[in-house]
C-alpha positions as CSV (number, residue, x, y, z in Angstrom):
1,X,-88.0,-37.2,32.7
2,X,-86.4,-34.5,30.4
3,X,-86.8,-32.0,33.1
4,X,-85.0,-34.2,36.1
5,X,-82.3,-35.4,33.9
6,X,-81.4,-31.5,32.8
7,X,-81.6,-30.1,36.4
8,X,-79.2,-32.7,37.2
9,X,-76.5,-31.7,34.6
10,X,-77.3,-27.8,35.8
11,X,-76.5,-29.0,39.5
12,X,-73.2,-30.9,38.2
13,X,-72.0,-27.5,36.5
14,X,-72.9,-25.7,39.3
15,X,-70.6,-28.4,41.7
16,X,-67.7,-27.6,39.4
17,X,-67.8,-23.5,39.6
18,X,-65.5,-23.3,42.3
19,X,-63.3,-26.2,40.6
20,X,-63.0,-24.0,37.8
21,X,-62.7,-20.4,39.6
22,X,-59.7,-22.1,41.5
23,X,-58.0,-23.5,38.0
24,X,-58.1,-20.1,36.8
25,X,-56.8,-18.3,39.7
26,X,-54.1,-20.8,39.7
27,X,-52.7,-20.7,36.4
28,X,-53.3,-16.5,36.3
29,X,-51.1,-16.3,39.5
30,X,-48.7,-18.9,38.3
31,X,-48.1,-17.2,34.6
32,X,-47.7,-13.7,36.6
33,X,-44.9,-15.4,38.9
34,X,-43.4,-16.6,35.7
35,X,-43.7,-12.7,34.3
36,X,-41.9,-11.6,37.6
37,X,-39.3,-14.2,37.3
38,X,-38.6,-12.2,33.6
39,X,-39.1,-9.0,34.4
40,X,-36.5,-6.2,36.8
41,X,-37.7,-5.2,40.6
42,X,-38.8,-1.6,38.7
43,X,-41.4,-3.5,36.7
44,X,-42.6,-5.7,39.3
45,X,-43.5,-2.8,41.1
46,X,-44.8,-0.8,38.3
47,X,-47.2,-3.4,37.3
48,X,-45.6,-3.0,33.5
49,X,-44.0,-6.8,33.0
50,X,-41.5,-7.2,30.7
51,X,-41.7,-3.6,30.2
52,X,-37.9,-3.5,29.0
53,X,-38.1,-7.2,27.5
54,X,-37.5,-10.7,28.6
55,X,-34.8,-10.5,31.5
56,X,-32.9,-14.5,31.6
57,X,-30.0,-12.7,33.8
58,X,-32.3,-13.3,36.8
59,X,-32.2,-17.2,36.0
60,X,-28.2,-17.4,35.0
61,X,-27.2,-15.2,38.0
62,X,-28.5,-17.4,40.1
63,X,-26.3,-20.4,38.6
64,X,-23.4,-18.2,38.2
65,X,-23.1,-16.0,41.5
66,X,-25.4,-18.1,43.8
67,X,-23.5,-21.7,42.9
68,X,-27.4,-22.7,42.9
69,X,-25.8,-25.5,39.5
70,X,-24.4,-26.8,43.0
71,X,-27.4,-27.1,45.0
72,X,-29.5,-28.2,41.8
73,X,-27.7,-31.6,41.7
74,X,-27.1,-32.2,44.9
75,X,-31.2,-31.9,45.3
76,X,-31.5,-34.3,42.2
77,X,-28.6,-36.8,43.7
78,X,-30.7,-36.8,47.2
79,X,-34.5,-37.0,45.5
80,X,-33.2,-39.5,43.5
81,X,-30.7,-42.0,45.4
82,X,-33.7,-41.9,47.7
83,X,-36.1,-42.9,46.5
84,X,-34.6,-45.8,45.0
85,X,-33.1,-46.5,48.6
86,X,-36.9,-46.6,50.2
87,X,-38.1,-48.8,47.1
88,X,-35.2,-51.3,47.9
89,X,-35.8,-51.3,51.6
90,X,-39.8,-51.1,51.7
91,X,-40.5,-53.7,49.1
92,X,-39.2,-56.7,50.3
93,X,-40.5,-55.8,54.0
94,X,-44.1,-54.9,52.3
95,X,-43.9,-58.4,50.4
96,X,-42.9,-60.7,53.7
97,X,-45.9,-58.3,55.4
98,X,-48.2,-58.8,52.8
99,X,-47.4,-62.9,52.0
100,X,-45.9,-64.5,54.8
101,X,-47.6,-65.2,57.8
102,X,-45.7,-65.6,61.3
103,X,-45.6,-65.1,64.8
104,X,-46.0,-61.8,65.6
105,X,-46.5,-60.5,61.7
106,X,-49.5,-58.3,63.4
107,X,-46.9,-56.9,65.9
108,X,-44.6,-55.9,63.0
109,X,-47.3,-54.3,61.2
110,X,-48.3,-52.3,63.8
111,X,-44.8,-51.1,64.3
112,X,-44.3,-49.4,60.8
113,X,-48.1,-48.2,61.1
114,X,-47.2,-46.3,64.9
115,X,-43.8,-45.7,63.1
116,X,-45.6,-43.1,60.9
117,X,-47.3,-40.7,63.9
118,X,-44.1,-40.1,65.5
119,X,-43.2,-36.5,64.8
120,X,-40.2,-35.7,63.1
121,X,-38.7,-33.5,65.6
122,X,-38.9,-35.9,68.1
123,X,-36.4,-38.4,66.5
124,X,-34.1,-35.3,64.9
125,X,-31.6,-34.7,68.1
126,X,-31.3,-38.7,68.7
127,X,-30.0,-39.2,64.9
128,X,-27.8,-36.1,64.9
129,X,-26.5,-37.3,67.7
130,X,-25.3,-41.0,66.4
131,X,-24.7,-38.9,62.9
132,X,-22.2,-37.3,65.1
133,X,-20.5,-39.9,66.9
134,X,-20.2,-41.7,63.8
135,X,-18.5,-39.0,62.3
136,X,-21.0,-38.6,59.1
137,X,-22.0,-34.9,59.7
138,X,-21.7,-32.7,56.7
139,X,-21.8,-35.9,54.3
140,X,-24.3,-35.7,51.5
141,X,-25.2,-39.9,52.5
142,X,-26.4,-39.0,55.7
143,X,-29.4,-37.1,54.3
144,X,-30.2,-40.0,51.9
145,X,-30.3,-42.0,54.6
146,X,-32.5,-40.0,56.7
147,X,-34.7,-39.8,54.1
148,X,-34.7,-43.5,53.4
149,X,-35.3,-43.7,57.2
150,X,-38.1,-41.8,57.8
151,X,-39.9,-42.8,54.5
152,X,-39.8,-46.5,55.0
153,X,-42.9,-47.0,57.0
154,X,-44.9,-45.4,55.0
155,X,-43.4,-47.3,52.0
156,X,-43.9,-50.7,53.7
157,X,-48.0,-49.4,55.0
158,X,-48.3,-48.4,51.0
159,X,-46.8,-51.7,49.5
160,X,-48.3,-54.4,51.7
161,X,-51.9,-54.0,50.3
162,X,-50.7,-54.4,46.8
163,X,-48.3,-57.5,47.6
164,X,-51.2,-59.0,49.4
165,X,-53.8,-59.1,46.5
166,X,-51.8,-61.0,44.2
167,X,-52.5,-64.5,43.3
168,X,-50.5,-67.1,44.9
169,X,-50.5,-69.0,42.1
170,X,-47.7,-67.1,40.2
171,X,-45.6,-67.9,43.4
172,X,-46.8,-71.6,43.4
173,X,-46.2,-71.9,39.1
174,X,-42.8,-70.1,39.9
175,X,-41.4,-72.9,42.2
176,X,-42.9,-75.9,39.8
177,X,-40.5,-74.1,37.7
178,X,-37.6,-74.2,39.8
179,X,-38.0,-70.7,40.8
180,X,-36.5,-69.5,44.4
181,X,-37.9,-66.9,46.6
182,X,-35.6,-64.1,45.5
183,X,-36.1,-64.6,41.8
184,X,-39.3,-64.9,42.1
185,X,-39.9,-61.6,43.7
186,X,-37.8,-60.1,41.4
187,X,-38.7,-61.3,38.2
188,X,-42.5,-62.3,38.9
189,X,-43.5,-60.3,41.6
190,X,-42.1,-56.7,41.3
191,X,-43.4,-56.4,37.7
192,X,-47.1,-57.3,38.5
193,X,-46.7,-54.5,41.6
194,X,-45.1,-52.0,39.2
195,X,-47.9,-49.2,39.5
196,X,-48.1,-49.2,43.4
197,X,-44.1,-48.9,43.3
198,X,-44.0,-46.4,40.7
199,X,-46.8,-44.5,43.1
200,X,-44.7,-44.7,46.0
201,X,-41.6,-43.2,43.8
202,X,-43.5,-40.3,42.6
203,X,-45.1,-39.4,45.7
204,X,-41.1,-39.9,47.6
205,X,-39.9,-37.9,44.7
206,X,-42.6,-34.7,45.2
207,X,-41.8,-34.8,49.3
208,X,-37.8,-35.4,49.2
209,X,-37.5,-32.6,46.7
210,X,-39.5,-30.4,48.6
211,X,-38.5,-30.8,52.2
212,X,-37.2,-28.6,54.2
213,X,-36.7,-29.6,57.9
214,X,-34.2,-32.5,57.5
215,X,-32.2,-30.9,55.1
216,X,-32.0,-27.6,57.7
217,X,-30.8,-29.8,60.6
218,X,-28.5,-32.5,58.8
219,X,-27.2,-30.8,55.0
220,X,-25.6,-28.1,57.5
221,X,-22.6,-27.9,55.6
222,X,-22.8,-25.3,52.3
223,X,-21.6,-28.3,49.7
224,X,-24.7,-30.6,50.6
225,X,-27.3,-27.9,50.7
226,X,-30.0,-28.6,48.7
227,X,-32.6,-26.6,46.4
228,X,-34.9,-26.3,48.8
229,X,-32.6,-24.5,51.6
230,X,-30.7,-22.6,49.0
231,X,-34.4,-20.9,48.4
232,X,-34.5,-19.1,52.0
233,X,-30.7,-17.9,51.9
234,X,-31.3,-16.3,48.4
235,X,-34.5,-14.9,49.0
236,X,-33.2,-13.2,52.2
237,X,-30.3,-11.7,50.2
238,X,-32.2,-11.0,47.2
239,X,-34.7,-9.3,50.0
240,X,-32.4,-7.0,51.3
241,X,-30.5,-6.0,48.0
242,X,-34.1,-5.5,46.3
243,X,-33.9,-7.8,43.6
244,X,-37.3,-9.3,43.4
245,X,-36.8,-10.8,39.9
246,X,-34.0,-13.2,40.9
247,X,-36.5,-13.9,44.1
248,X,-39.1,-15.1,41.3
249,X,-36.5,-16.5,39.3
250,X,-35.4,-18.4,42.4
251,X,-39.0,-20.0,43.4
252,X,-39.4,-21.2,39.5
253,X,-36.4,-23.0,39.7
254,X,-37.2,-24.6,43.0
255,X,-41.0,-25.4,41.9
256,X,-40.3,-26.2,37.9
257,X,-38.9,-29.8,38.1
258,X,-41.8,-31.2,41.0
259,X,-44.4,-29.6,38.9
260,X,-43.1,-31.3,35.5
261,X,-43.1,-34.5,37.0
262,X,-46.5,-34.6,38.7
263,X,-47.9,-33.4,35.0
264,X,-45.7,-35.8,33.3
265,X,-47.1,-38.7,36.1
266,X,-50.8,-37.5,37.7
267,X,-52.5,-40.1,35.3
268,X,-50.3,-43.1,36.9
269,X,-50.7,-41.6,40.0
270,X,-54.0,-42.2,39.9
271,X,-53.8,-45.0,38.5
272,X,-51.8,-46.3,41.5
273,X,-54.1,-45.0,44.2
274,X,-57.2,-46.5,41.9
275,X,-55.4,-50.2,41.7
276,X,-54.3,-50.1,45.5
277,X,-57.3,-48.9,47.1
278,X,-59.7,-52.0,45.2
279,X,-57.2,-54.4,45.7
280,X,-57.0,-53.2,49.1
């Protein structure tokens, strides 16, 4: 009994090696980027970090000569206007999804469902071009709403299944109350949904902070750039003038303020997954 119960713990250690071999190649690599980001190109090269000491000129001289202040909040505006845009949209859809039934409610879901395979480069030319004739190009709300755009299907698919599972009684004891729809929703039904939305925001947050393509095509004027395409115009420069510190200086800045708030949030985030996917 002994025997089976300790060859079971051996094999569960053994399952974890590569876990652990990973999380330490991780956070080695990610404390020598942080050395680099510290350190002059000489050093870098010479494999003798923070040889001459601790180098902060390759974080503020991308603030003060890059304008990257600029591109920092315009990144946090767009992340963050967003976000709150999808939320606003997606919810009520994912509520009337998941709690009213109508004719053709099956149709509608499997609109916002086929809504999510279509690639984005497919759909990038069309909205340019009404961007264009509607005279909204080099605006920083036509991003916002590209991203509030694209990320509302996926908001409504992620919703619905938390929407559905709850009780109608709160909906039924709201309107012996005196309740209407609307209030009810917002006062009764957005708080007992609070960890899917919160989900939703965090994982909007991590992929509108991060992306790339959108903000190439439609944030093509330099006052709208954001973080993310800043990074690629720097590190060319930086490239060619051979000033790998600011380069690693650069890539911090960009990855810093996702990786805080995944820290700061991975427990609720799987706490959201966990409460959708039973009450799924």
């Amino acid at each position: 009994m002994n025997t089976g119960t300790s060859k079971t713990t051996r094999g569960s250690w053994l399952a974890y090696i590569p876990l652990y071999a990973w999380l330490i190649f991780s956070v080695i690599l990610f404390g020598w980027v942080i050395l680099a980001s510290l350190s002059t190109t000489r050093e870098i090269f010479t494999n003798s970090l923070l040889g001459s000491g601790i180098h902060w000129s390759n974080y503020t001289g991308l603030f003060k000569d890059q304008g990257m202040g600029r591109y920092f909040l315009n990144s946090i505006v767009y992340t963050v206007v967003s976000c709150v845009g999808i939320v606003v949209v997606a919810a009520p859809a994912a509520y009337i999804m998941g709690r009213v039934r109508f004719r053709g409610s099956r149709w509608v879901g499997t609109m916002f469902m086929s809504a999510l395979a279509i690639p984005s480069i497919l759909i990038t030319i069309p909205l340019f071009s009404i961007f264009v004739e509607l005279k909204l190009t080099g605006s920083i709300i036509t991003l916002i709403i590209v991203y509030v755009c694209t990320n509302v299907p996926f908001g409504v698919f992620f919703l619905t299944g938390f929407f559905s599972s709850i009780p109608k009684e709160f909906e039924e004891s709201a309107s012996m109350d005196g309740s209407g729809p609307i209030k009810t929703f917002v006062s009764i039904i957005l708080p007992i949904a609070q960890p899917g939305i919160i989900t939703l925001s965090i994982f909007n947050f991590l992929g509108i902070w991060n992306e790339y393509f959108y903000a190439l095509i439609f944030a093509n004027d330099p006052s709208t750039r954001t973080l993310a395409l800043s990074l690629q115009s720097i590190v060319y420069g930086f490239a060619n003038t051979g000033n790998y510190g600011g380069i690693f200086a650069a890539c911090m800045i960009v990855f810093l303020p996702s990786f805080i708030v995944y820290m700061l949030v991975s427990k609720r985030i799987i706490a959201g997954l966990t409460v959708g996917a039973v009450k799924g």
